[in-house]
N, C-alpha and C positions, 0 to 999 in steps of 0.2 A: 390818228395823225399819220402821214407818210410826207415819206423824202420821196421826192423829183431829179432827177437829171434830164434835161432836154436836150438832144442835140440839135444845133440849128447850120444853116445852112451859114459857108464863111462871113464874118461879119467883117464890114471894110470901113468901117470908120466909127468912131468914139461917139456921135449922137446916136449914131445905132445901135449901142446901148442902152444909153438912157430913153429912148423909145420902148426897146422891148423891157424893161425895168420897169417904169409909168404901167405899161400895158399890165403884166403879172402882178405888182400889185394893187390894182385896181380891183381883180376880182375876188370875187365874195368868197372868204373860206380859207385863202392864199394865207401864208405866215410872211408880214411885209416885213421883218425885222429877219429872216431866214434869206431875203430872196438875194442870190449874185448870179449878175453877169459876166460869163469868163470872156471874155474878149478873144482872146489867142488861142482859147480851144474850142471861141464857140458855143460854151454851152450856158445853159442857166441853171440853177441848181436852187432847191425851194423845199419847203416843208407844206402840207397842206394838209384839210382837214376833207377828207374823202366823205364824212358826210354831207357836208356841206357842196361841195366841188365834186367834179369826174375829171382826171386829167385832160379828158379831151376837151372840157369847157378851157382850162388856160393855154391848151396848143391853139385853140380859135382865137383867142386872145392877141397871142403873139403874130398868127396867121394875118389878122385884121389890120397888124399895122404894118404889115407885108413883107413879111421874115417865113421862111421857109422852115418846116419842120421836118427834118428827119429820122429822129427817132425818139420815144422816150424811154426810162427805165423807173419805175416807181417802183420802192421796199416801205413796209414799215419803220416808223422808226425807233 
C-alpha cells in the first residue's frame, strides 16, 4: 500500500471536487475510504494499492475529467 499526494492545478469551485473525487475512486486498487479533496490547497490525498495501480493510471484519471496535474509525491505507508 502507498499514500499519494497529488498536486493539482487551482481548483475554482466546489463541483470541481466532487468530479475529481468520482474520478479517483472509480479506479481499480484506489483506497475510496482514504480518498480527500483539499480544495484550498488543491491537492488530493489517497492511499493505494501499487499492485494493483501505477500512480500514473489515477493522474490520467483526474486528467480525463480535465483537471490539471502538477505533481505527485507517493511514500509508503
Amino acid at each position: 500500500m502507498k499514500n499519494a499526494t497529488i498536486q493539482l492545478e487551482s481548483l475554482t469551485c466546489p463541483s470541481c471536487l466532487q468530479k475529481i473525487e468520482a474520478a479517483v475512486k472509480a479506479v481499480q486498487g484506489v483506497d475510496v475510504d482514504s480518498v480527500q479533496v483539499l480544495f484550498n490547497a488543491s491537492k488530493v490525498k489517497l492511499n493505494f494499492d501499487d499492485a494493483q495501480v501505477a500512480i500514473e493510471d489515477i493522474e490520467s484519471a483526474i486528467k480525463r475529467v480535465g483537471y490539471e496535474v502538477q505533481k505527485s509525491r507517493v511514500k509508503p505507508v
